[in-house]
N, C-alpha and C positions, 0 to 999 in steps of 0.2 A: 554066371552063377544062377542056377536054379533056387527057386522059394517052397520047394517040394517037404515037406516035411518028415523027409529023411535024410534030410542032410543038415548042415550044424548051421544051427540060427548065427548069422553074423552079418551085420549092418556098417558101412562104411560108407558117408557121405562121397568121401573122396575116389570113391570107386567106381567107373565109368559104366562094367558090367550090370553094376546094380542101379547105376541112373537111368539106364534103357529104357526100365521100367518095375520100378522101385513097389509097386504096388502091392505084388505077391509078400513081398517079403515084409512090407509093413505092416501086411493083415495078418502077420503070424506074428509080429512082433506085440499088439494088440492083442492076440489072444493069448499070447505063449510068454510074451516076458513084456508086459506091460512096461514097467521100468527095468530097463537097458541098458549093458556096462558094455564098451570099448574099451577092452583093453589095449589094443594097439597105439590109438589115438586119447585115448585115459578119459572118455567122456562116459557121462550117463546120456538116457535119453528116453523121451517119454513121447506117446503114441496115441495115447484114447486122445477122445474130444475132451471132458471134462477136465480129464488131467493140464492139456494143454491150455483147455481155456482160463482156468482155474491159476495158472503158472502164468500167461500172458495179461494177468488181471493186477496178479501181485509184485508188481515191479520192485519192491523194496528187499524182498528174496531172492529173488532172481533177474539179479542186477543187469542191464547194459553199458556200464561205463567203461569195460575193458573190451566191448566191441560184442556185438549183436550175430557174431557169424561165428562158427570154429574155427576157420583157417582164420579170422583177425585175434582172435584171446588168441591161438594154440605161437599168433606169429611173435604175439609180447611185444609190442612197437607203444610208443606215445603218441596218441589219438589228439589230432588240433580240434579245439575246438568249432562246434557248429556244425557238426554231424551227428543230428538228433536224435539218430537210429542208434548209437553208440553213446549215450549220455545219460546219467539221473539225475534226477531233480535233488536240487534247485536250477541248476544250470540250464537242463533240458528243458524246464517247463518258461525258462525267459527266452531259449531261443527257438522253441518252437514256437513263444505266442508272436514270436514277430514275422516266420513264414505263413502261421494262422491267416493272418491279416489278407495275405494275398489269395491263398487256396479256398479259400470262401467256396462250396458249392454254388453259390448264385455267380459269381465272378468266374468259374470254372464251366459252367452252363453255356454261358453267356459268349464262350471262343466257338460253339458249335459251327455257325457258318463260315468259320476260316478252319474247322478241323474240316467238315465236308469238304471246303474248295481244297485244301490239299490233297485228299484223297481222290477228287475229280483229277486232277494233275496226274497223278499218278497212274489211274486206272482206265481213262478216256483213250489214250493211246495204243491200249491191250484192247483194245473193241475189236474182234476179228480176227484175233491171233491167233488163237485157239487155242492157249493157256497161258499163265502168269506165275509167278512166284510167290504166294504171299510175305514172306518176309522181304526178298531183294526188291520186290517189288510194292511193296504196301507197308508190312508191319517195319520195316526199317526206315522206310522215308519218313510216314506222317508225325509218327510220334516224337520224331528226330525236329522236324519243321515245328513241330507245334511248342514242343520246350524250349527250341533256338530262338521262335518269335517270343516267347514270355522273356527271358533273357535278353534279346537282342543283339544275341551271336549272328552273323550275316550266313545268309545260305552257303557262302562258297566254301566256309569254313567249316558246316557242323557235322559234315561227313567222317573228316579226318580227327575229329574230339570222337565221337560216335567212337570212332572203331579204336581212337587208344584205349579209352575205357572198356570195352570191351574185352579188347585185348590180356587185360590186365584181370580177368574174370577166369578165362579160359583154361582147361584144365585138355591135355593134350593125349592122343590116342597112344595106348602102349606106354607112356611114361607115367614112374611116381612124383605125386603131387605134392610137393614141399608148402606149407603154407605160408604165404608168402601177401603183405599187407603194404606191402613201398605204393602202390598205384594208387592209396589210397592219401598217402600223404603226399606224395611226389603230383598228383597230375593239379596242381593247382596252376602250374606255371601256362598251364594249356588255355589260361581264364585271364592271364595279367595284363596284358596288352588290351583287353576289349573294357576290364573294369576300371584300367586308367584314361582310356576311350572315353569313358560314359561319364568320368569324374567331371570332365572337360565339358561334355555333350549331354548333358541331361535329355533324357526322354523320354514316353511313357510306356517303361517295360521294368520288367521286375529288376535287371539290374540298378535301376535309377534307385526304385524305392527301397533298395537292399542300402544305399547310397545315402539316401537323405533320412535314412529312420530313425527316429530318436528314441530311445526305451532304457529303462530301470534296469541293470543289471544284477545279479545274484547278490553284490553287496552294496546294493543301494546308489550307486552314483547311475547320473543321468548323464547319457554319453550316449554317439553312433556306433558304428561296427568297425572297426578295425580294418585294414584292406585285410590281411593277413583272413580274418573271418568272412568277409566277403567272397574271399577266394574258396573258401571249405564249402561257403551256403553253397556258389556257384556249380563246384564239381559234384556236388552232392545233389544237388536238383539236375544238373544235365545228365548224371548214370542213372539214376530211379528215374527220370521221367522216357528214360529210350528202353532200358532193358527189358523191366516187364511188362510193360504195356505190347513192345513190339512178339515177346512169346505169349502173349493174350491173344494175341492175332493170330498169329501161328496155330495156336490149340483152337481156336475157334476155328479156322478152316480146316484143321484137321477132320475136328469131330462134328462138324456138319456134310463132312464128306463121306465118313464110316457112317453118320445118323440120317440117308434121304428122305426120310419120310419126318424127320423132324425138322430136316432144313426145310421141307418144302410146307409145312405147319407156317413156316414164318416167313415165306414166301406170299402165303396168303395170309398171315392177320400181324403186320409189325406191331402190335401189342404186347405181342409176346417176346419180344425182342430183350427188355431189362431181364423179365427171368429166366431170357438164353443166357447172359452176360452172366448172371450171378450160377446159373447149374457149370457152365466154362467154368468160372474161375472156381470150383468147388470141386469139380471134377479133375483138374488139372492145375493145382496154383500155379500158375507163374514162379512163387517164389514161397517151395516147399519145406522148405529147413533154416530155423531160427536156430540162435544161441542166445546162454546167458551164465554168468557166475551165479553160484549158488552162496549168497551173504549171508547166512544163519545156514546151522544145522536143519534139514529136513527130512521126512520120514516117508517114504512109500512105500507100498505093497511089501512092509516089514522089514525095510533093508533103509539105513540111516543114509543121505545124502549129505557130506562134511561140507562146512565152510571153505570156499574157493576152489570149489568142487567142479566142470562145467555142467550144466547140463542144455543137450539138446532137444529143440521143442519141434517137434515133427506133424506144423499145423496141415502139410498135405496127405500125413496119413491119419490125424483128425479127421479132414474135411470125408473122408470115405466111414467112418465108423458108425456100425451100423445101432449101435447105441443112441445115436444121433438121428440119422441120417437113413431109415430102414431102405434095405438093398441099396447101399452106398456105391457099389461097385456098377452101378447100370446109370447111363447117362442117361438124363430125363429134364428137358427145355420147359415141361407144364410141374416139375418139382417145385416146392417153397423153399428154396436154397439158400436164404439171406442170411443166416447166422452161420453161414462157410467163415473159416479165419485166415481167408488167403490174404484178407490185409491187416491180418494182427488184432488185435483187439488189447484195451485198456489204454495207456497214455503214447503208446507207440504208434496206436493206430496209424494207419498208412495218411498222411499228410494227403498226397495223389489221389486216393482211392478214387475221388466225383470227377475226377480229370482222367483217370483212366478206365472207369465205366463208361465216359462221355466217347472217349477214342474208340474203346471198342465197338459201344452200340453204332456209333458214326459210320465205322469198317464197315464194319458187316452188312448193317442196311446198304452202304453205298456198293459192296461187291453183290449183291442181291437185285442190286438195279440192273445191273447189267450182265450180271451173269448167275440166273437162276440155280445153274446145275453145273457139277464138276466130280472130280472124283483124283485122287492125289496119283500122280506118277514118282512109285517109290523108287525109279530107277535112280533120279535125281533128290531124292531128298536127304536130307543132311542134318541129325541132331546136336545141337550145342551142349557142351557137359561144362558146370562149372560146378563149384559146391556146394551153391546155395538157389541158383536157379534154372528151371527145367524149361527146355520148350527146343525150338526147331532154327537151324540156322539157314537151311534152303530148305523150303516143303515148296513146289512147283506143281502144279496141276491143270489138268485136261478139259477144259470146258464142254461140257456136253454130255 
């Protein structure tokens, strides 16, 4: 589908054509229907920056307790608790302050020299090959290592967790995409065996303290976590800490491959390296399309939004508005990018966000060591399509 402006404005997350490259059609959706009806899939959706940041701010309007995605509202399932991205407060603000505890920036900083040494593992053996893959190769293993060690899933295991969740994301070429949310309640059992493991064997990883944490629940009694919630927290930090960190990686090799004169900027001054990480993820979120129920009557650009209404919050076609963002659409590593909302903003904010700027900056400085220059070989490359998050399933490239 073309974004040409002669042809009929129509947006469908679940539509492959248009995840290609989503961009044309968001900049019209932005200037031409700012807020935006699906009728097929019966949602609204909204597109400026303000709007969406303004929406991501007000949680009490636009609810996540019937799930934070469309295809989880549109699937109508009963959400266990401890999936923080899918809850409000009161509930959400007692169980995110007990993952708080642990995602500390200073405590998430602090893994740097075992995020490098994984990436050395990975990328020391590609010396000489004369190209790699960055996700089969890089953005799929580390991130994967890095939440298995917080966890203390054993290496031989966190492949085959990795690719069920995954799986379960996946929206398939040429087929319609039924929304469908089982993977979300069903992959707990993928976690049972290692958190009755760890009941036994205490030790110093996040499943312990997920373990021994004592905290005030939403009606006041003082009690641990449940297995049953232990298992939610687990499947729920092992899919956010692999997905979009690993298409971080992915967009970051891309578009240091199409920008050589800005990869080779940070080639000579790794300074510049945090506001690479922040123009990436602004330029490309990771994870571009939010949802949320609409809890009161609301009003935009003159057209009433009803109570249990959804609407779609389309922070990756925010992070490009040039309201915001002047020339949104040009990728620029020396830009002030920080207030991009590829990790949400207000009480959802992204928990990960300082664990997966730390990954990324870590990548990239470490493919930079060793491999200054490259340039993508699109014979092999391969885009992932799901509904909610964008990036690259094999991008493979040419060193030199």
């Amino acid at each position: 589908m073309t974004a040409s402006h002669d042809t009929e404005l129509y947006y469908d997350p679940f539509d492959i054509e248009i995840d290609k490259d989503p961009h044309p059609l968001w900049r019209r959706l932005r200037e031409e229907s700012p807020l935006y009806y699906n009728e097929k899939h019966d949602f609204f959706a909204l597109s400026r920056y303000d709007d969406v940041d303004k929406a991501l701010m007000d949680w009490d309007t636009y609810r996540s307790g019937r799930g934070s995605t469309l295809e989880v509202i549109k699937a109508n399932v009963e959400l266990p608790p401890g999936i923080i991205l899918m809850e409000d407060p009161p509930i959400h603000d007692v169980h995110r302050g007990l993952l708080s505890r642990v995602f500390t920036p200073k405590k998430m900083n602090a893994l740097e020299p075992k995020v490098r040494e994984f990436c050395a593992r990975t990328l020391d053996p590609l010396v000489g090959a004369g190209g790699f893959d960055f996700i089969t190769d890089l953005g799929a293993q580390m991130p994967m290592r890095t939440i298995g060690m917080l966890l203390g899933i054993p290496e031989q295991d966190q492949e085959a967790i990795r690719d069920r969740l995954d799986e379960g994301m996946r929206i398939e070429e040429g087929e319609d995409y039924t929304p469908n949310a089982d993977f979300i309640t069903a992959g707990g059992e993928l976690f049972a065996d290692y958190i009755d493991w760890r009941a036994q064997h205490p030790s110093d990883d996040l499943m312990t303290e997920l373990l021994t944490a004592e905290f005030e629940d939403e009606t006041g009694e003082r009690r641990h976590l449940t297995r049953d919630e232990i298992l939610t927290y687990v499947m729920l930090l092992a899919g956010a800490g692999n997905e979009t960190t690993t298409r971080l990686i992915g967009w970051a090799g891309k578009l240091l491959a199409e920008h050589p004169d800005q990869r080779r900027d940070l080639v000579d001054d790794r300074s510049l390296m945090p506001k690479a990480i922040e123009e990436i993820l602004r330029y490309e979120a990771p994870s571009p399309v939010q949802a949320r129920t609409v809890h009161r009557d609301v009003e935009h650009y003159g057209r009433v939004v009803h109570e249990g209404d959804v609407m779609v919050l389309l922070n990756g076609s925010a992070n490009r508005d040039e309201r915001k963002f002047p020339d949104g659409d040009r990728f620029d590593i020396h830009r002030d990018a920080a207030q991009h909302l590829s990790f949400g903003y207000g009480i959802h904010f992204c928990l990960g966000a300082a664990l997966a700027r730390l990954e990324g900056r870590v990548a990239i400085d470490e493919v930079l060591n060793r491999f200054p220059e490259w340039s993508i070989d699109w014979g092999g490359a391969v885009q992932a399509h799901t509904p909610t998050v964008r990036g690259w399933e094999k991008l493979p490239v040419v060193i030199g």
